[in-house]
C-alpha positions in Angstrom: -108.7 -42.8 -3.0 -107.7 -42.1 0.5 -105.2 -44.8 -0.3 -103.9 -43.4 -3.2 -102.9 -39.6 -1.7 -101.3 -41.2 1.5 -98.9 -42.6 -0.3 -97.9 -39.5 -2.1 -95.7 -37.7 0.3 -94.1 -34.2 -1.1 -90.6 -34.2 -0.3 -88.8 -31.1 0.7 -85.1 -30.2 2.0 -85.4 -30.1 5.9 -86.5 -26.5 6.9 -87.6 -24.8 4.1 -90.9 -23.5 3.8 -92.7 -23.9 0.2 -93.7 -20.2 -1.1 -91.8 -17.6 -3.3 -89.5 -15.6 -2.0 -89.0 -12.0 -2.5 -86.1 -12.1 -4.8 -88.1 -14.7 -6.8 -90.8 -12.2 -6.8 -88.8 -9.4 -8.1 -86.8 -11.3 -10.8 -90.1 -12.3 -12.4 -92.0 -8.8 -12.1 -88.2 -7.5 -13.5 -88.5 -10.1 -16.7 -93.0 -8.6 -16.6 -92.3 -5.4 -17.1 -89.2 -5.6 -19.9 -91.6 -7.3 -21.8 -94.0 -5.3 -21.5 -92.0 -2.1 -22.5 -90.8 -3.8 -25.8 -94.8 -4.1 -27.2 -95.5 -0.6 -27.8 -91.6 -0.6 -29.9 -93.5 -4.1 -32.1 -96.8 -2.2 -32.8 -95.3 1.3 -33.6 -92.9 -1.0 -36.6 -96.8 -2.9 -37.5 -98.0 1.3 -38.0 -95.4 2.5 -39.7 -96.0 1.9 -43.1 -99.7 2.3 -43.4 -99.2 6.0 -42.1 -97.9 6.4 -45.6 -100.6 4.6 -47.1 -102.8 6.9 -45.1 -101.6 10.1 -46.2 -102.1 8.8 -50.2 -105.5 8.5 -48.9 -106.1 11.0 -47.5 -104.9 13.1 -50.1 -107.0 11.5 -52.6 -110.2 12.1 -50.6 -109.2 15.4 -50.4 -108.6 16.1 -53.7 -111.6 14.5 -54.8 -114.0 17.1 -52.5 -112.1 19.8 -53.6 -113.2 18.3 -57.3 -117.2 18.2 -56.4 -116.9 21.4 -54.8 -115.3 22.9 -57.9 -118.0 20.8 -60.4 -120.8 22.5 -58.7 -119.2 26.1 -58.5 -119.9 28.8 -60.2 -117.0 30.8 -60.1 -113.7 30.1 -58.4 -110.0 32.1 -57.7 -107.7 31.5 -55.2 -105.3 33.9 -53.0 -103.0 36.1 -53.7 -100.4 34.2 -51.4 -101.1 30.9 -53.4 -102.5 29.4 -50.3 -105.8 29.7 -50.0 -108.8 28.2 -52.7 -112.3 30.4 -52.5 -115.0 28.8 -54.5 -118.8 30.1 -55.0 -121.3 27.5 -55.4 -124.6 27.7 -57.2 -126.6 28.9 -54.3 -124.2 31.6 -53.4 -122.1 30.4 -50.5 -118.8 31.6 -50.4 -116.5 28.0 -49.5 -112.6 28.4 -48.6 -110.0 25.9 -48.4 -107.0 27.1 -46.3 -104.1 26.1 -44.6 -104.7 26.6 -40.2 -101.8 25.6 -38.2 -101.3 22.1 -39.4 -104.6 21.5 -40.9 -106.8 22.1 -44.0 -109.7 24.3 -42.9 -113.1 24.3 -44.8 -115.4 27.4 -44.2 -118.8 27.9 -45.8 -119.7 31.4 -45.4 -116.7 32.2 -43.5 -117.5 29.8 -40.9 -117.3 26.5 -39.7 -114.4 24.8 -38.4 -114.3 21.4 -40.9 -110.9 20.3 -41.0 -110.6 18.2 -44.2 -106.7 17.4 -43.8 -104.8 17.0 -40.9 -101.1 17.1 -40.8 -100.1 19.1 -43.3 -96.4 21.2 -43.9 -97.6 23.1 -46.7 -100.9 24.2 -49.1 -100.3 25.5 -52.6 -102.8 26.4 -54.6 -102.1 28.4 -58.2 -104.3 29.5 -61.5 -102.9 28.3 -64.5 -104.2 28.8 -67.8 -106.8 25.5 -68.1 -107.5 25.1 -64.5 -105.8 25.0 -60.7 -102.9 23.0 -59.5 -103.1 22.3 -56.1 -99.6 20.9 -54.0 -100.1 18.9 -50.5 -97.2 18.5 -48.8 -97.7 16.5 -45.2 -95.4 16.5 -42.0 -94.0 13.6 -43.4 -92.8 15.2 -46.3 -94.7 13.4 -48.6 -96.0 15.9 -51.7 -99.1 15.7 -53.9 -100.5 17.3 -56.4 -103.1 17.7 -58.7 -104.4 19.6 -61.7 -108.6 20.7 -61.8 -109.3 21.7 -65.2 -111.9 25.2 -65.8 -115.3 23.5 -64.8 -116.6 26.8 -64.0 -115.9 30.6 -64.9 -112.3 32.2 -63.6 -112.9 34.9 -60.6 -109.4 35.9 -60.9 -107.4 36.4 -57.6 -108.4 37.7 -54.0 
C-alpha cells in the first residue's frame, strides 16, 4: 500500500499554499446567507392559504359552542350595541360572549378570561324574530355568519 500512495504525488503551481482564502470564504458565506433569507419568503407562500382555511375553522368551532351554550340555556338576549351575546344556563351562571380588543372573550359569572376567537375585526350579534344571527368578521376580512333558532325563552335586550 506504501507503494501505491508514493506514487501519487499532488501537484500544485509553484508557491501556492493549499487552503481557502479569505475572498473564497466570503463569497461562499455571501451565497449562505442569500439563501438562507429566501426560506422564510418559501414557507410564508406554503402558510398562506391554510390561514384561510383556518379562519373557516375556527369560525365553525366557534359557532358551534356558542350553539351548546345556547341548547343548554335557559334564557338568552344580547346587547343593546349588537355586540355582545349574554346567555343563562340551567344552573344560573350568567355566560357572555364579547368582542375585547381583537378577540372573542367568554366570561362565566363575569369572569374568566377564555378567549374563544382570536383575530377578529368585528362581532355582531342581533335578535330576530326565530332566533339570533350572529356576523364574524376576522382581520382578514373574511365574514361569517350564522342563524340560532329560539332553543330557549327570549330575555329581551341588556
Amino acid at each position: 500500500m506504501d507503494a501505491c500512495m508514493s506514487r501519487v504525488k499532488l501537484h500544485t503551481p509553484q508557491g501556492r499554499q493549499e487552503g481557502v482564502t479569505l475572498v473564497e470564504m466570503l463569497v461562499t458565506m455571501s451565497i449562505f446567507l442569500i439563501i438562507t433569507s429566501l426560506i422564510p419568503l418559501f414557507f410564508n407562500s406554503l402558510t398562506a392559504i391554510p390561514k384561510q382555511a383556518d379562519a373557516r375553522e375556527n369560525a365553525a368551532l366557534f359557532f358551534q359552542e356558542i350553539h351548546v351554550d345556547l341548547r343548554f340555556s335557559v334564557e338568552h338576549s344580547t346587547s343593546s350595541t349588537q355586540n355582545e351575546l349574554f346567555i343563562e344556563d340551567k344552573r344560573g351562571r350568567q355566560i357572555s360572549f364579547h368582542l375585547f380588543k381583537d378577540r372573542i372573550r367568554r366570561q362565566v359569572g363575569g369572569a374568566g378570561q377564555e378567549m374563544v376567537l382570536l383575530g377578529v375585526q368585528s362581532f355582531q350579534v342581533r335578535e330576530v324574530s326565530d332566533g339570533i344571527d350572529m356576523t364574524v368578521t376576522f382581520e382578514t376580512g373574511e365574514t361569517f355568519s350564522r342563524r340560532f333558532r329560539h332553543v330557549a325563552s327570549k330575555g329581551g335586550s341588556q
